[in-house]
C-alpha positions as CSV (number, residue, x, y, z in Angstrom):
1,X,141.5,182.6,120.2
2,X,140.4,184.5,117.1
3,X,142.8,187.5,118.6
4,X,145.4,185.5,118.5
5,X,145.1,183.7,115.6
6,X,144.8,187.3,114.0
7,X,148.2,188.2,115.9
8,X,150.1,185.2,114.4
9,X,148.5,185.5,111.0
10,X,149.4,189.0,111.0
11,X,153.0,188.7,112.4
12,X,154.1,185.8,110.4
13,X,153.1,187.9,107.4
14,X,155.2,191.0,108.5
15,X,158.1,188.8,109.3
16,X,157.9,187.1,105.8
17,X,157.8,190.4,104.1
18,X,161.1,191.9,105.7
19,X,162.8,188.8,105.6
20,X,162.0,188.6,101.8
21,X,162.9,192.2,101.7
22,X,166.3,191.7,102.6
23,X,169.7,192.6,101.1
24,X,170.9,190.2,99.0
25,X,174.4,188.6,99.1
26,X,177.3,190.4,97.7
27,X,180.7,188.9,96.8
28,X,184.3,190.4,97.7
29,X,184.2,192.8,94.5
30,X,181.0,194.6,95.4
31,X,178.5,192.7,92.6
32,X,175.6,190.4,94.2
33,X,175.7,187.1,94.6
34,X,173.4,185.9,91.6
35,X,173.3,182.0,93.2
36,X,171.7,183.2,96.8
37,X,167.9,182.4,97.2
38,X,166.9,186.4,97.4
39,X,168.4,187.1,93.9
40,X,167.1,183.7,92.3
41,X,163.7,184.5,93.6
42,X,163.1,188.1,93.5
43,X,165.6,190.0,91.0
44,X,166.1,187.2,88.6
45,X,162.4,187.7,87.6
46,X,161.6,191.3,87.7
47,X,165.0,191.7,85.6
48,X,163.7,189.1,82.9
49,X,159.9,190.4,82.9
50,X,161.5,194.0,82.3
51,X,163.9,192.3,79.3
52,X,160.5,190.7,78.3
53,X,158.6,194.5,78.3
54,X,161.5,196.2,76.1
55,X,161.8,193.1,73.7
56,X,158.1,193.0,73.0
57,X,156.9,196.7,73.0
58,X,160.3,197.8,72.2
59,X,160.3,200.1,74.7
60,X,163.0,201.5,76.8
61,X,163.6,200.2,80.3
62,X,162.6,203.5,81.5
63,X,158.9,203.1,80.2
64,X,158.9,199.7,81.2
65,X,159.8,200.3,85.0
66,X,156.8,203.0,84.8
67,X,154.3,200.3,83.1
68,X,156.0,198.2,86.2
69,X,154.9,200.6,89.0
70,X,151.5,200.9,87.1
71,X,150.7,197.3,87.6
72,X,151.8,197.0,90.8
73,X,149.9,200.4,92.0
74,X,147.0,199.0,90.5
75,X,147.3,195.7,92.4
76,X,147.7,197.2,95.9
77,X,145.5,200.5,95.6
78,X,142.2,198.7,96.6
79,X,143.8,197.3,99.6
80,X,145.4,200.9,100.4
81,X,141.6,202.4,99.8
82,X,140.3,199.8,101.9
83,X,142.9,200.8,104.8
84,X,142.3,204.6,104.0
85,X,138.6,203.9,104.7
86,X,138.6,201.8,107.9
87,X,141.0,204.9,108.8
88,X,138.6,207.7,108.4
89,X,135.8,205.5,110.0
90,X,138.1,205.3,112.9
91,X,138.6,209.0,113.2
92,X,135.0,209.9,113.0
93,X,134.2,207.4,115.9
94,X,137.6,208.6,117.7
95,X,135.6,212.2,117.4
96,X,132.7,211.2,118.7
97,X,134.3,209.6,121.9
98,X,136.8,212.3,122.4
99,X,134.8,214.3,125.5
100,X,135.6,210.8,127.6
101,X,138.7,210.5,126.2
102,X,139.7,214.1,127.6
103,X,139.0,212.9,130.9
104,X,140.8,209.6,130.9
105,X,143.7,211.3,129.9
106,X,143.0,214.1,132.6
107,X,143.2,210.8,135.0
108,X,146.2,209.3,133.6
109,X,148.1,212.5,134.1
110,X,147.1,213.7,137.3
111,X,147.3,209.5,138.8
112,X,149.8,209.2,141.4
113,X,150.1,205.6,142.1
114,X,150.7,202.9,139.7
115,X,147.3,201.5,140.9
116,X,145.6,204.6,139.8
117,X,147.2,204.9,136.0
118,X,146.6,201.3,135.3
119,X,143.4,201.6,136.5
120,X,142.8,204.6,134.5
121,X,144.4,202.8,131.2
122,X,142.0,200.3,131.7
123,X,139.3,202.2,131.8
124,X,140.7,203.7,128.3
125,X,140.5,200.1,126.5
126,X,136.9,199.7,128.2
127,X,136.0,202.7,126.0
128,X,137.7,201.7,122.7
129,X,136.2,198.3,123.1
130,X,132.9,198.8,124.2
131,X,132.3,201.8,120.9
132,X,134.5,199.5,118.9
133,X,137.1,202.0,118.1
134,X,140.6,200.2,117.5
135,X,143.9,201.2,119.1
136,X,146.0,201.8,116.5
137,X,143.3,203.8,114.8
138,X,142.9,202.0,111.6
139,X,146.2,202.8,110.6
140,X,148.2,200.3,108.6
141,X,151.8,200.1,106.9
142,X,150.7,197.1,104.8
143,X,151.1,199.0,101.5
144,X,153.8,199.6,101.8
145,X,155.7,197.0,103.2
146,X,154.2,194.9,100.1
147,X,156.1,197.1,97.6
148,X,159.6,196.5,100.2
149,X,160.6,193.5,97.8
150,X,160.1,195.0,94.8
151,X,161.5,198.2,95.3
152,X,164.9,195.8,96.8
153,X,164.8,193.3,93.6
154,X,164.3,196.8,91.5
155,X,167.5,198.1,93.2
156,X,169.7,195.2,92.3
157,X,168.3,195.6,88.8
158,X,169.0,199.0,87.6
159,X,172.5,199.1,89.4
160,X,173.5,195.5,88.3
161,X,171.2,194.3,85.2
162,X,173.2,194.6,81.8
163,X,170.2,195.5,80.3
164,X,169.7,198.7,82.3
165,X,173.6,199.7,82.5
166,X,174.0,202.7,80.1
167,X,170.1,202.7,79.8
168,X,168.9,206.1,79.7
169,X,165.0,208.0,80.2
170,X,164.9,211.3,78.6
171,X,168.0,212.2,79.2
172,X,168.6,210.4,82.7
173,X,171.1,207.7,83.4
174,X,168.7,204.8,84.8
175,X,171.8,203.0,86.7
176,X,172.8,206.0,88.6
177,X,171.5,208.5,91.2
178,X,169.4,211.3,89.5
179,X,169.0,214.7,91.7
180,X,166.4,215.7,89.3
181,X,164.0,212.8,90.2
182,X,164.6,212.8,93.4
183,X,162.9,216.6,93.5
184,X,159.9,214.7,92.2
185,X,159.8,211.9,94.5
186,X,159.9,214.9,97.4
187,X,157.4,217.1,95.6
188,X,155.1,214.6,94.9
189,X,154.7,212.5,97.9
190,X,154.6,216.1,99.5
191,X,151.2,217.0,97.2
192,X,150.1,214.0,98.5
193,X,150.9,214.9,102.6
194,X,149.1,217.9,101.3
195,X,145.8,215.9,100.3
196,X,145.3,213.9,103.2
197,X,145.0,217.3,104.7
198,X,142.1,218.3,103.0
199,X,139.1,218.2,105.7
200,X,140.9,217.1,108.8
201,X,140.1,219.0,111.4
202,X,142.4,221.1,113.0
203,X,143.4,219.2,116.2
204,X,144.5,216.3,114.0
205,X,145.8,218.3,111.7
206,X,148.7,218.8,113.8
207,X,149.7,215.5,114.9
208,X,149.6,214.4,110.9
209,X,152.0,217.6,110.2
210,X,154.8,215.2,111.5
211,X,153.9,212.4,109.5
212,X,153.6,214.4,106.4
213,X,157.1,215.3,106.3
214,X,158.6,212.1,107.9
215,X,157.0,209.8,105.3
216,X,158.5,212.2,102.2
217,X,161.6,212.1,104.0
218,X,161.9,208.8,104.3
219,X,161.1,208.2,100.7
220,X,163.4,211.1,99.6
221,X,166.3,209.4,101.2
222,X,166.0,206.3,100.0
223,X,165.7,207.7,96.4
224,X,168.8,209.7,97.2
225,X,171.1,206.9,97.2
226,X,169.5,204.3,94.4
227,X,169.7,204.2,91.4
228,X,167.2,206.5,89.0
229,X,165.4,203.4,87.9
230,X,164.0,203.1,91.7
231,X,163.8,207.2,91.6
232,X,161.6,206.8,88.7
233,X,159.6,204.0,90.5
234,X,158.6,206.6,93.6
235,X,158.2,209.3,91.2
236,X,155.1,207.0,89.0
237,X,154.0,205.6,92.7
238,X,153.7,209.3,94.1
239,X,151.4,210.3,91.3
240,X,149.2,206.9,92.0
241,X,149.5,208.1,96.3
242,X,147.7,211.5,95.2
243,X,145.3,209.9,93.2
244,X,144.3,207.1,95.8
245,X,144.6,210.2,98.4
246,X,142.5,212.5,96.5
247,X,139.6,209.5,96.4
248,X,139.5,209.1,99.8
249,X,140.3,212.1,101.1
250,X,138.1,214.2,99.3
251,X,135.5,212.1,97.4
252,X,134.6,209.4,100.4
253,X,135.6,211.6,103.7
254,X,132.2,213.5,103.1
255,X,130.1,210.4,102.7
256,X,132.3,208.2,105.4
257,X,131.5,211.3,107.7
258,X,128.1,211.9,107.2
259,X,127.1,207.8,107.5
260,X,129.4,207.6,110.7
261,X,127.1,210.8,112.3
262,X,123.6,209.0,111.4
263,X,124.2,206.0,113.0
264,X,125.9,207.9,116.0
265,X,122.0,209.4,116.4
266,X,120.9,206.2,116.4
267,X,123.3,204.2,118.6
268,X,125.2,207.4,120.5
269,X,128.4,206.0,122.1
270,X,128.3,204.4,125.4
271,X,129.5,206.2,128.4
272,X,132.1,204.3,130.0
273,X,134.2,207.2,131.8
274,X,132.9,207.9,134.7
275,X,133.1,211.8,134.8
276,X,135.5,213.1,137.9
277,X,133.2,214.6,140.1
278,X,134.8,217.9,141.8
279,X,134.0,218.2,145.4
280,X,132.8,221.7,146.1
281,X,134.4,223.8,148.6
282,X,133.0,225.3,151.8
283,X,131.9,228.8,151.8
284,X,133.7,230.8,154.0
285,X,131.4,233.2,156.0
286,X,133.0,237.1,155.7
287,X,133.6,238.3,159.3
288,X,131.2,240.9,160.7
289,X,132.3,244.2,161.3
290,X,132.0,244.6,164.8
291,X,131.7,248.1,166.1
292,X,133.8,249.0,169.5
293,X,131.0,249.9,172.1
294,X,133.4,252.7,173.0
295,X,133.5,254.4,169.7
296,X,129.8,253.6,169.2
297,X,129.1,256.1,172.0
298,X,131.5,258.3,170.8
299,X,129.8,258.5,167.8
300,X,126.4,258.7,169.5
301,X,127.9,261.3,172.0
302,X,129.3,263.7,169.1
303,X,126.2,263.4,167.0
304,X,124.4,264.5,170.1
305,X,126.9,267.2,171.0
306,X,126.9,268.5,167.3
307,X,122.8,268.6,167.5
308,X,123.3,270.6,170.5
309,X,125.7,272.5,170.5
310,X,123.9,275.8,168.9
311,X,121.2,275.9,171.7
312,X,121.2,277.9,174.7
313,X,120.5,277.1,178.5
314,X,117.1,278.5,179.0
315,X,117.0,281.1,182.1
316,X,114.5,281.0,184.6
């Protein structure tokens, strides 16, 4: 019941999120439709809290989207360090299982029946459940998916707000694409792919080589086609991702590591593979040279005629 409760909670969330992180309305002439919900509730705001930051401060509405990105890095970064720790707690118990692991997967390959690979990939959640290592590996998107609808109310803001139109941040046109940021959105969430790196061993390394390009990409693209204002908003939240990477990466991995290996000496994990015993086979017995009588004699018969040979009949 708790699992599912957990499922619901956790799916009702997701689906709030993307539904709240959708496009908002347009009319016939390309401009959004200001009276939908999604505008009202999410672009209407962020515009009139940026207004508020450059009527205040009298600053520019490029310093205020980076004062933006601040507050909201600052608000999510102890979730993403919390994440980025249950992560790297998962990888050091994945590590420690791996030698069972090997052989489950041996036996899902080499299974020939369907009874024999679901029998095998139940035998795989017997061994995540019973060390309490999760499936997905610690691993979440949450992050991310938080900053979905203000990076889509941010959009409709610096290509539609009045205020932003014409705005400008040293030298860059806030309401249309800049090439120039978008180099820094690449390069920096590419430091940060870099970082995460750092002290992964080399087996995983290659299976995060993937995800340290895809991720960049993804934000690259999306960069590509907005509006600098959201360009600057990836570039500030880069800088924050090495920062957050290089704390957990660098500064807890060693600890995480060493804590996760002390209590693996006290309680090692539990062996719930049973190891695929190979049945030995027979010895096979090298044939005996057997000798032809026939050529033994011979052999005899010439060893005698050589010995004698050289001697002469004695005469009476």
């Amino acid at each position: 019941m708790n699992k599912l409760k957990k499922w619901l909670l956790g799916s009702g969330l997701l689906s709030m999120i993307i539904f709240l992180s959708g496009c908002v309305p347009h009319n016939k002439d390309g401009s959004p439709d200001t009276s939908s919900f999604m505008y009202r509730i999410f672009v209407v705001p962020l515009e009139n809290f940026l207004q508020w930051m450059v009527q205040n401060f009298d600053w520019s509405y490029g310093l205020a989207i980076i004062v933006l990105t601040i507050i909201v890095r600052i608000i999510i970064m102890p979730l993403g360090i919390h994440q980025s720790k249950k992560s790297l707690i998962q990888t050091e118990k994945m590590a420690a299982i791996k030698p069972q692991m090997d052989v489950v997967q041996a036996k899902v390959k080499a299974a020939k029946t369907q009874a024999e690979q679901m029998e095998a990939q139940q035998e795989m959640q017997a061994l995540y459940k019973e060390n309490g290592v999760s499936m997905l590996g610690g691993v979440g998107c949450l992050p991310l998916l938080i900053q979905m609808p203000i990076f889509s109310a941010l959009y409709y803001t610096a290509r539609f707000s009045h205020g932003i139109q014409g705005s400008t941040f040293l030298g860059i046109e806030l309401s249309k694409p800049s090439y120039m940021l978008v180099i820094f959105v690449g390069v920096a969430y590419l430091l940060q792919g870099y970082i995460s790196l750092i002290g992964v061993p080399e087996e995983q390394k290659k299976t995060m080589r993937s995800m340290m390009i895809a991720s960049p990409l993804m934000i690259v693209f999306m960069s590509f086609t907005s509006p600098a204002g959201v360009a600057l908003y990836w570039v500030v939240g880069g800088v924050f991702s090495c920062i957050q990477t290089f704390i957990t990466n660098v500064m807890m991995r060693p600890r995480i590591k060493a804590k996760i290996q002390a209590e693996l000496k006290k309680n090692p994990p539990k062996q719930v593979v049973k190891p695929v015993v190979k049945q030995a086979e027979p010895i096979k017995e090298k044939p005996k040279n057997i000798q032809n009588p026939a050529k033994k004699n011979n052999r005899n018969t010439g060893k005698q005629t050589g010995r004698n040979a050289g001697k002469q009949p004695n005469k009476k």
